[in-house]
ZAMARGU-4260 file (C-alpha; in steps of 0.2 Angstrom, whole numbers, plus 5000, padded with zeros to 4 digits):
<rodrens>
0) 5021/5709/5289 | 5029/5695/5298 | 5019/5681/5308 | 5025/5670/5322 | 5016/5653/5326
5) 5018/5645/5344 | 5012/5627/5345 | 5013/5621/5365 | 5012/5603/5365 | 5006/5600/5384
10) 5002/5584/5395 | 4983/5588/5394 | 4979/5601/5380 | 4988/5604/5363 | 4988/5622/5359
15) 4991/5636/5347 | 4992/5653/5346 | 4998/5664/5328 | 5002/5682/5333 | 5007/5697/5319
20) 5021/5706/5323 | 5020/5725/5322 | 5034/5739/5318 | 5034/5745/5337 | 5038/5726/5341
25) 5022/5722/5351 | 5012/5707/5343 | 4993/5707/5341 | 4984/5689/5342 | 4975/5683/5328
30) 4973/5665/5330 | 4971/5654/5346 | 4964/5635/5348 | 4966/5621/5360 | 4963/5604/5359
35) 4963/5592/5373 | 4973/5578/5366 | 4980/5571/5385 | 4998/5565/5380 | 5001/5560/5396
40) 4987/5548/5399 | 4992/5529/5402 | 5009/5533/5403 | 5013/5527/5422 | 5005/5510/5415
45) 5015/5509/5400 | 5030/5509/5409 | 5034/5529/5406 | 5031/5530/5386 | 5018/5541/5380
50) 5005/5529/5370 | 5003/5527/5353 | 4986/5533/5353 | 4990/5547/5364 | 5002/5552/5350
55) 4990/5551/5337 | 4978/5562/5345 | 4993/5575/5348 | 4999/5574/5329 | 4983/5575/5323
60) 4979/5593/5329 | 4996/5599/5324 | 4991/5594/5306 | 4974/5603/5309 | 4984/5619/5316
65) 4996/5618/5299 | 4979/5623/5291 | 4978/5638/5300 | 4994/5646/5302 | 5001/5640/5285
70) 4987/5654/5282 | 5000/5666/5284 | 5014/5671/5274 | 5032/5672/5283 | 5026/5663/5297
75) 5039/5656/5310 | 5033/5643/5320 | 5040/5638/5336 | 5037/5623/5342 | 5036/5618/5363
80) 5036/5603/5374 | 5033/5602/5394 | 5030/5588/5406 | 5024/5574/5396 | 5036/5574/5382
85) 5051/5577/5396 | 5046/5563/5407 | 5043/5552/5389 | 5054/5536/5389 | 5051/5535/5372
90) 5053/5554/5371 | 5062/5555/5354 | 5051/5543/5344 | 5037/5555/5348 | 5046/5572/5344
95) 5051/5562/5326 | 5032/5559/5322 | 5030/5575/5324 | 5044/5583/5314 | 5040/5568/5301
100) 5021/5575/5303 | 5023/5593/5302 | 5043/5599/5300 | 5043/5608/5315 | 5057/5605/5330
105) 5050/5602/5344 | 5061/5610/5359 | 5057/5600/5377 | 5057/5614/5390 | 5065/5608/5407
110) 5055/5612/5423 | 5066/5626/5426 | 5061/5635/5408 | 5042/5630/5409 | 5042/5640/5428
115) 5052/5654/5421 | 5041/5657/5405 | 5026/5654/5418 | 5033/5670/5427 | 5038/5681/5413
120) 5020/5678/5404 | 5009/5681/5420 | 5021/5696/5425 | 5021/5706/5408 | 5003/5705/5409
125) 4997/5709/5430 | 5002/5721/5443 | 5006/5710/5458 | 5021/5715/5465 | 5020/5701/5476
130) 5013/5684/5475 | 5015/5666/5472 | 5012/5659/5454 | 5004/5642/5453 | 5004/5634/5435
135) 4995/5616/5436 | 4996/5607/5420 | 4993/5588/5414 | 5010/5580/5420 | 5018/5594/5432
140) 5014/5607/5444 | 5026/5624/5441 | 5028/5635/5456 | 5035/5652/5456 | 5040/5665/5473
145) 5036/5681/5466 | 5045/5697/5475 | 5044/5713/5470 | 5041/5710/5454 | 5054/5697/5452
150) 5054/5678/5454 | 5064/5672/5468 | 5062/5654/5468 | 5053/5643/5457 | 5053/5623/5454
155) 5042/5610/5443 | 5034/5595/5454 | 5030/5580/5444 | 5014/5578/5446 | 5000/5585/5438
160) 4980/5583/5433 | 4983/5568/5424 | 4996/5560/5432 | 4988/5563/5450 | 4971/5557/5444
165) 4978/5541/5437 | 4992/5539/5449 | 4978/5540/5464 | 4963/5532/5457 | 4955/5550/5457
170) 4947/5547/5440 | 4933/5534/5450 | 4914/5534/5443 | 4908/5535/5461 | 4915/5549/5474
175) 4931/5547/5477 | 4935/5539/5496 | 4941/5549/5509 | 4956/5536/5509 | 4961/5539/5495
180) 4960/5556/5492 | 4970/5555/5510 | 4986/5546/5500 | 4984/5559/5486 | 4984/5574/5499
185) 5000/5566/5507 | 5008/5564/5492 | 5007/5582/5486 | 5012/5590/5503 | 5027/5576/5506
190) 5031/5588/5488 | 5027/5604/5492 | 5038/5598/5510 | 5054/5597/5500 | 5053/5616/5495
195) 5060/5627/5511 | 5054/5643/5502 | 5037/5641/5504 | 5036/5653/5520 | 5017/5651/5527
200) 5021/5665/5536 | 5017/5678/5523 | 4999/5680/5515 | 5001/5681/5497 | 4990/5679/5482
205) 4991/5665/5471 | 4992/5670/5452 | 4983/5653/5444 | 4988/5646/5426 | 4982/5631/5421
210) 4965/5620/5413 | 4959/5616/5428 | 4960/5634/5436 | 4953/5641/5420 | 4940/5627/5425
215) 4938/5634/5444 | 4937/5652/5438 | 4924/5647/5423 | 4912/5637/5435 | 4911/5650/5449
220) 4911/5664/5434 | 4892/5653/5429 | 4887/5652/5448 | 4888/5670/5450 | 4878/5672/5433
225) 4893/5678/5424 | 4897/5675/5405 | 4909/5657/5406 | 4918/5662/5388 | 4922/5680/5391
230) 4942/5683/5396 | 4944/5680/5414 | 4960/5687/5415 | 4964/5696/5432 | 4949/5690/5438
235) 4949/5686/5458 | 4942/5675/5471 | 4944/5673/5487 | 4951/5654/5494 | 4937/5651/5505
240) 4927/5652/5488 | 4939/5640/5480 | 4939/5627/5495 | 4920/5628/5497 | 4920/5624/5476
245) 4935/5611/5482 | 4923/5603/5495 | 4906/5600/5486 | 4916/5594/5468 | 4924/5577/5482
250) 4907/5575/5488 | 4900/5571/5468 | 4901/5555/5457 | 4910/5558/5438 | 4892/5561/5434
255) 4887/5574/5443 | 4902/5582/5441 | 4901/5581/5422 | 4883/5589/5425 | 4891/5605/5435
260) 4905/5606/5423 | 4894/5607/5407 | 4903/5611/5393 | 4918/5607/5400 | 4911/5590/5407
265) 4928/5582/5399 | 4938/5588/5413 | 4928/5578/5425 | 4939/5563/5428 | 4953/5577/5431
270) 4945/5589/5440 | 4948/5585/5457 | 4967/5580/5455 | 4968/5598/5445 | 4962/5607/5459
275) 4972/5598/5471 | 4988/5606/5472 | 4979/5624/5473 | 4969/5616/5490 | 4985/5611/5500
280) 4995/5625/5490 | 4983/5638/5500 | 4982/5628/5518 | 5001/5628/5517 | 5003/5648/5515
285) 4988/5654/5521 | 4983/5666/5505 | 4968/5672/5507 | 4964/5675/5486 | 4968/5668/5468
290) 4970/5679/5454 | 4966/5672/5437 | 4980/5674/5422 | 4977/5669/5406 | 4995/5673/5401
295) 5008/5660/5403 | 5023/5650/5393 | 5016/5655/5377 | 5018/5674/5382 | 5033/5671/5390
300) 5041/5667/5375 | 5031/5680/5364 | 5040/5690/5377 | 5056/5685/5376 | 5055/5685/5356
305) 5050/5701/5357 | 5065/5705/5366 | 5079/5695/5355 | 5070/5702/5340
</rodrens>
């Protein structure tokens, strides 16, 4: 029996998934865990390097992941990188901690890669013909035009939960200022400006990846009396849901914010610049519903290394 490991270093969240692979070539899960290890944070003020501690925190749960996949006998582990480590001045310092750390190669995707993956993932695992894909992480924003079940466009943006929050002041103990949250706003549609293809001519839906959309479907999931920890995947609301959701979250301080988000509370500082792109993403093309996916890069690659292999 044969085990592959996929570690996804991300601006916000370090994560890792162990699959087995069976004889008809389909894998089945066995392990998943996530830690939120914000490898982009600080990084606009420490001139474009990820920080030291930032790194620490990142290497650390690699060395806590070895635990659990060295587990397994013929493992191959396959290591990923996105936004962060691609935008990292000091990019190949990092990527040598964590060889030095844990022998794994790193490979940085490129914006391109971490949209195509976004599709193949998400469009293995829902029937949505049509739609667009919206994938906001820690340091960027993928977005993919999805046709007949194949992408015709897709782009990264550079600016994400962390980056956005940081960037803008978003992060504030008090409520954030209509000012600022104004610049923010501008800033993501003088973005979303640059990309011709985004007809808001035609209602679509909008396939979600992404910790702060899990976060939006898992908060409205406990409003509705739902269980939070079940899988949410394929599971839909409507945008006047999310912009209602969108509305009361810039009306609260950090604190009550943590309070709504409970066990999540973390995401607080983030959540408003998380949810963000989502907010002008649907004024822009006037979709009228999310769909939740909990398959992404991750199982993008599973697919294509099912398909090499």
């Amino acid at each position: 029996m044969s085990y592959l490991a996929v570690i996804d270093l991300g601006s916000n969240s370090t994560r890792m998934v162990v699959e087995e692979l069976q004889d008809d070539g389909n894998f089945v899960e066995l392990r998943r865990r996530k830690l939120d290890t914000r490898l982009a944070e600080g990084m606009d003020e420490n001139d474009g390097e990820l920080t030291d501690a930032a790194m620490t925190r990142v290497v650390d749960a690699l060395l806590e992941f070895q635990q659990d996949y060295m587990m397994f006998d013929d493992v191959t582990v396959v290591g990923i990188a996105t936004a962060a480590v691609r935008e990292a001045e000091n990019q190949a310092e990092f990527l040598d901690k964590v060889f030095r750390a844990v022998g794994v190669e790193i490979r940085v995707l490129t914006g391109d890669q971490e949209a195509y993956y976004d599709y193949l993932g998400a469009a293995s695992a829902l029937d949505i013909p049509d739609a667009w894909l919206l994938d906001t992480g820690g340091a960027s924003v993928e977005l993919v035009g999805i046709e007949d079940r194949m992408a015709t466009n897709m782009m990264s943006l550079p600016f994400g939960a962390v980056n956005l929050s940081e960037k803008f002041k978003l992060n504030v103990a008090g409520v954030v200022s209509p000012e600022v949250l104004a610049k923010a706003t501008k800033y993501v549609n003088n973005q979303y400006a640059k990309l011709p293809w985004l007809d808001d001519t035609v209602t679509l839906p909008i396939i979600l990846l992404g910790g702060a959309n899990r976060s939006l479907a898992r908060l409205y999931r406990v409003q509705h009396g739902l269980a939070a920890d079940s899988d949410f995947h394929g599971y839909e609301m409507t945008t006047a849901a999310v912009m209602a959701i969108y509305e009361k979250l810039i009306k609260m301080t950090r604190s009550e914010r943590e309070e709504l988000l409970g066990l999540e509370a973390n995401r607080a500082d983030i959540m408003i610049s998380g949810l963000l792109p989502l907010v002008e993403l649907i004024k822009r093309t006037g979709s009228n519903k999310v769909v939740f996916s909990s398959s992404g890069v991750r199982e993008g690659l599973l697919q294509e290394y099912r398909m090499n292999n």
